[in-house]
TORVEX-808309 format. One record per atom (N, C-alpha, C): x, y, z; residue in three letters. Coordinates in steps of 0.05 Angstrom, whole numbers, plus 5000, padded with zeros to 4 digits. Layout:
% TORVEX-808309
XYZALA...
//
This chain:
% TORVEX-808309
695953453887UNK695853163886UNK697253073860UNK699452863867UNK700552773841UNK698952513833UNK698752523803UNK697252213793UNK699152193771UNK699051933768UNK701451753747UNK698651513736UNK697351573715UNK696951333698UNK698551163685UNK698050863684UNK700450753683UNK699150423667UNK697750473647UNK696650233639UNK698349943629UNK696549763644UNK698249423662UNK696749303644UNK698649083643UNK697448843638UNK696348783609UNK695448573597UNK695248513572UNK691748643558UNK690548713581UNK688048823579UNK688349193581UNK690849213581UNK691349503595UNK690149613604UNK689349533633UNK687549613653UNK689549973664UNK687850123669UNK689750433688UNK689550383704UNK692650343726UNK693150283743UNK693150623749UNK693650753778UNK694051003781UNK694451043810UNK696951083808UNK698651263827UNK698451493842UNK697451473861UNK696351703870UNK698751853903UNK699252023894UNK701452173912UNK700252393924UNK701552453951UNK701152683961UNK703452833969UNK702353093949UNK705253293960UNK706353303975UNK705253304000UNK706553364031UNK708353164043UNK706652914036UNK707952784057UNK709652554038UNK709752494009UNK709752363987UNK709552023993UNK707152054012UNK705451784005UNK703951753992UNK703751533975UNK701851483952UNK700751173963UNK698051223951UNK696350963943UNK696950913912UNK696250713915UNK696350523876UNK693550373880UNK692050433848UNK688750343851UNK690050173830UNK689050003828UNK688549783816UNK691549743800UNK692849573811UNK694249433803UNK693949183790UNK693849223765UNK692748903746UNK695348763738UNK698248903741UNK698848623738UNK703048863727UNK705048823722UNK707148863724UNK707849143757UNK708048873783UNK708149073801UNK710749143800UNK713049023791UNK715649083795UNK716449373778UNK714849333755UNK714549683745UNK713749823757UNK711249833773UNK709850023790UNK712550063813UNK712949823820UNK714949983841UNK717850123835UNK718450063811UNK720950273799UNK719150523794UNK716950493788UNK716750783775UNK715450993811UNK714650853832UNK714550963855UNK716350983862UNK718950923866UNK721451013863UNK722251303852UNK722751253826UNK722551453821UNK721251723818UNK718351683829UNK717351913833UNK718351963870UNK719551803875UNK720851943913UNK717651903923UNK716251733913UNK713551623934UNK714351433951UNK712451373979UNK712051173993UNK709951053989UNK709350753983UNK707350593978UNK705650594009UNK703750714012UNK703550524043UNK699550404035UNK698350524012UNK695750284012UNK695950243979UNK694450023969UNK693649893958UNK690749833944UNK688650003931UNK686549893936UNK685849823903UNK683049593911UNK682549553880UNK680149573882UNK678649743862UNK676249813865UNK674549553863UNK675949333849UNK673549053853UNK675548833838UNK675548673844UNK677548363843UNK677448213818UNK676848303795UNK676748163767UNK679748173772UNK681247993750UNK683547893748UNK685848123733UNK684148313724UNK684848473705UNK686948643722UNK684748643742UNK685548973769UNK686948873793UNK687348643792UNK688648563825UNK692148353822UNK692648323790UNK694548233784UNK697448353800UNK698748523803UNK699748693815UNK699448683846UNK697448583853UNK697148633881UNK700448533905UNK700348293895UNK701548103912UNK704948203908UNK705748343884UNK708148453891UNK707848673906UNK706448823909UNK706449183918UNK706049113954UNK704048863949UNK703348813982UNK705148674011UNK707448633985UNK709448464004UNK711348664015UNK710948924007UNK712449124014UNK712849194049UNK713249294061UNK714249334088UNK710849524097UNK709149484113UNK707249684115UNK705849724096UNK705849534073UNK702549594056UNK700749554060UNK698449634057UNK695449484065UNK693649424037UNK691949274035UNK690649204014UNK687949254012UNK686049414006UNK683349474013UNK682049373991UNK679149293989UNK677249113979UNK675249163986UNK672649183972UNK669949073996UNK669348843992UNK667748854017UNK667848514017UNK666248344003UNK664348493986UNK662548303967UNK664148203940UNK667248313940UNK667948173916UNK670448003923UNK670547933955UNK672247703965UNK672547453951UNK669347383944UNK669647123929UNK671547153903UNK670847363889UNK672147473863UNK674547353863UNK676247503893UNK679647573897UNK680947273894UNK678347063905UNK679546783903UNK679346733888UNK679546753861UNK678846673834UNK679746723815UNK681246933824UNK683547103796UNK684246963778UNK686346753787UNK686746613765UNK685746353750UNK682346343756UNK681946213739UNK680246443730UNK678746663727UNK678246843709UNK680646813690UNK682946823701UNK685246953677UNK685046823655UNK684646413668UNK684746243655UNK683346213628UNK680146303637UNK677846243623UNK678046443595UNK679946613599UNK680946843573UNK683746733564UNK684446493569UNK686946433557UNK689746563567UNK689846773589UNK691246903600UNK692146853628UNK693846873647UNK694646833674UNK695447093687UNK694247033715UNK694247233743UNK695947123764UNK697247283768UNK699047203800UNK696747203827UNK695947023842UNK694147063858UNK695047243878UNK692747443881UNK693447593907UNK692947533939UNK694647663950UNK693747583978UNK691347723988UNK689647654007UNK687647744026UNK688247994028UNK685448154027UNK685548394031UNK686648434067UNK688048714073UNK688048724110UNK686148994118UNK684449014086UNK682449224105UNK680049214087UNK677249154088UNK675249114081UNK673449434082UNK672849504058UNK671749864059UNK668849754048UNK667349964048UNK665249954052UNK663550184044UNK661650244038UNK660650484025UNK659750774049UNK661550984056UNK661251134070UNK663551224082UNK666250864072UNK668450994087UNK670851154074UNK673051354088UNK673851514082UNK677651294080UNK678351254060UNK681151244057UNK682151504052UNK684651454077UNK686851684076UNK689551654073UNK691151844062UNK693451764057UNK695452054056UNK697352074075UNK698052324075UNK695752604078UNK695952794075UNK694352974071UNK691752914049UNK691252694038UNK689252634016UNK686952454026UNK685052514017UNK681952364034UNK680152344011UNK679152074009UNK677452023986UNK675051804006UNK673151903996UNK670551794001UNK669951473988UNK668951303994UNK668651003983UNK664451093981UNK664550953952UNK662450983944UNK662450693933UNK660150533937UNK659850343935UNK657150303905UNK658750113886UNK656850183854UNK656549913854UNK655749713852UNK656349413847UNK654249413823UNK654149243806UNK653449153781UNK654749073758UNK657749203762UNK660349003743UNK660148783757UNK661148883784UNK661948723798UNK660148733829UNK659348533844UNK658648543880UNK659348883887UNK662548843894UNK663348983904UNK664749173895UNK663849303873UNK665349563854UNK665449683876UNK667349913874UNK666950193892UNK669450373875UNK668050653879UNK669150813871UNK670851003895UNK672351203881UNK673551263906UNK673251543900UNK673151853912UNK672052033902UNK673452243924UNK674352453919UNK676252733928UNK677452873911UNK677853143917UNK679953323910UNK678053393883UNK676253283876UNK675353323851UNK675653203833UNK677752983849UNK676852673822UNK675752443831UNK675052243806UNK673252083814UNK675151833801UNK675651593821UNK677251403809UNK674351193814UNK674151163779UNK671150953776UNK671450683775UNK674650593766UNK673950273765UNK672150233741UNK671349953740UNK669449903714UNK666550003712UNK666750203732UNK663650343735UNK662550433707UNK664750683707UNK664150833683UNK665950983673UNK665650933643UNK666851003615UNK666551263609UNK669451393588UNK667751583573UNK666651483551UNK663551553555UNK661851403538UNK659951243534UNK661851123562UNK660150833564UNK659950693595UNK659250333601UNK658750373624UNK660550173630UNK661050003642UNK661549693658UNK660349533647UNK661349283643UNK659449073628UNK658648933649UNK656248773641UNK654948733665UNK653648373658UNK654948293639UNK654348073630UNK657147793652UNK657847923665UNK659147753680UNK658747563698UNK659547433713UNK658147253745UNK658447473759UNK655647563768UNK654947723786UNK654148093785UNK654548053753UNK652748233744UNK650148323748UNK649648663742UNK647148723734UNK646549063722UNK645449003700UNK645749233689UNK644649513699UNK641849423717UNK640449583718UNK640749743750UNK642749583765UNK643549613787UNK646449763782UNK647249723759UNK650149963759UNK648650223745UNK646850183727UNK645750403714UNK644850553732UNK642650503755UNK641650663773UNK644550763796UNK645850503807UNK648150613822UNK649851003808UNK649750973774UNK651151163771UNK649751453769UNK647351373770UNK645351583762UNK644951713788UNK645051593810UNK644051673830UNK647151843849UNK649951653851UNK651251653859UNK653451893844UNK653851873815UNK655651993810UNK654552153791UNK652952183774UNK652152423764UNK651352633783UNK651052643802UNK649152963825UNK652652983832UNK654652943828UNK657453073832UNK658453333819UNK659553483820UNK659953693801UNK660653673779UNK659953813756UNK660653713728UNK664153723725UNK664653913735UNK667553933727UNK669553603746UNK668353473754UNK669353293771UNK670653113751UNK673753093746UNK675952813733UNK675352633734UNK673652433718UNK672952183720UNK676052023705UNK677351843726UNK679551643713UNK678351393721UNK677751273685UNK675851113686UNK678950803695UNK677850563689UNK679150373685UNK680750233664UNK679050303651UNK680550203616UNK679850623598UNK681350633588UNK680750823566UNK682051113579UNK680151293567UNK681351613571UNK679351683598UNK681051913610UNK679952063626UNK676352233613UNK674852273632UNK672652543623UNK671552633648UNK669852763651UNK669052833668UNK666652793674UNK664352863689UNK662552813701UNK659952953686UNK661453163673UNK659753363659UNK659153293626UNK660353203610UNK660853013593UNK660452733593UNK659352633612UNK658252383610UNK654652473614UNK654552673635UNK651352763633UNK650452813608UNK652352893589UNK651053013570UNK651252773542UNK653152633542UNK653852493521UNK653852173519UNK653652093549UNK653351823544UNK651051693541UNK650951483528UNK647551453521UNK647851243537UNK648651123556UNK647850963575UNK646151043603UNK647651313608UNK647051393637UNK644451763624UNK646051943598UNK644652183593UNK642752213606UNK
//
């Protein structure tokens, strides 16, 4: 599996490129915002764009969307508790002094249980809400793409509209710590860790 971190946008959210050897279709998670780079640099890795997903609709992570989606055969995945979110981008952007290209409507609504596939690659939708409604993580191959779930270190802030602390705290305790330790956590903002290193070291979730 090829991955390309690729941090966007003025919040430098990790956008991440996700390719598959075989067939060299890739997904792109969270696109926050310069899609016309994302798509030179899918170019040049000889990828095909064919999904789109954002683990949850803050303005940070869906900036990007609306170039990548106008492509020939893209699809845009979401769950649906953070729809309201997706309509709002840019006045989140606003309320930080910053601007979002609004994205278009998701054309596939996921859900906690379902399987996005892409080429030879299959990741599980795990559903965390407490950043956000509709967080979800996405989880295969032995990595874990968390979104604002979880940090190395640390967690999702939860002081937002539609927050809750104690509903992402339990979501991760329950959901993504019983994963294998050696499991790649690529968080949303920051460095990669793993699963085994946050059991042990973060004082949010330890």
């Amino acid at each position: 599996m090829l991955i390309e971190t690729v941090p966007v946008g003025p919040l430098q959210v990790n956008c991440y490129l996700v390719g598959c050897p075989v067939t060299r279709q890739a997904l792109v998670i969270d696109p926050g915002d310069e899609g016309e780079r994302l798509l030179q640099l899918l170019q040049s890795l000889e990828l095909k764009l064919k999904l789109v997903v954002n683990t949850h609709a803050h303005f940070d992570h869906v900036g990007g969307n609306a170039v990548l989606v106008a492509q020939p055969g893209v699809e845009l995945l979401l769950h649906p508790d953070d729809l309201p979110l997706l309509g709002r981008a840019t006045a989140q952007a606003a309320a930080y002094g910053l601007q979002a290209t609004p994205s278009p409507q998701p054309t596939r609504l996921v859900r906690e249980g379902d399987r996005i596939e892409c080429g030879s690659l299959g990741f599980d939708v795990l559903h965390l809400p407490g950043h956000s409604p509709g967080g979800i993580c996405l989880v295969g191959h032995g990595h874990l793409f968390a979104g604002d779930v979880l940090f190395a270190g640390s967690v999702g802030r939860t002081d937002l509209p539609g927050g809750n602390h104690q509903q992402l705290i339990d979501g991760i305790r329950r959901k993504l710590l019983p994963l294998p330790g050696t499991t790649i956590v690529h968080p949303g903002h920051g460095p990669d860790t793993t699963i085994e290193a946050e059991k042990l070291y973060n004082p949010f979730v330890a």
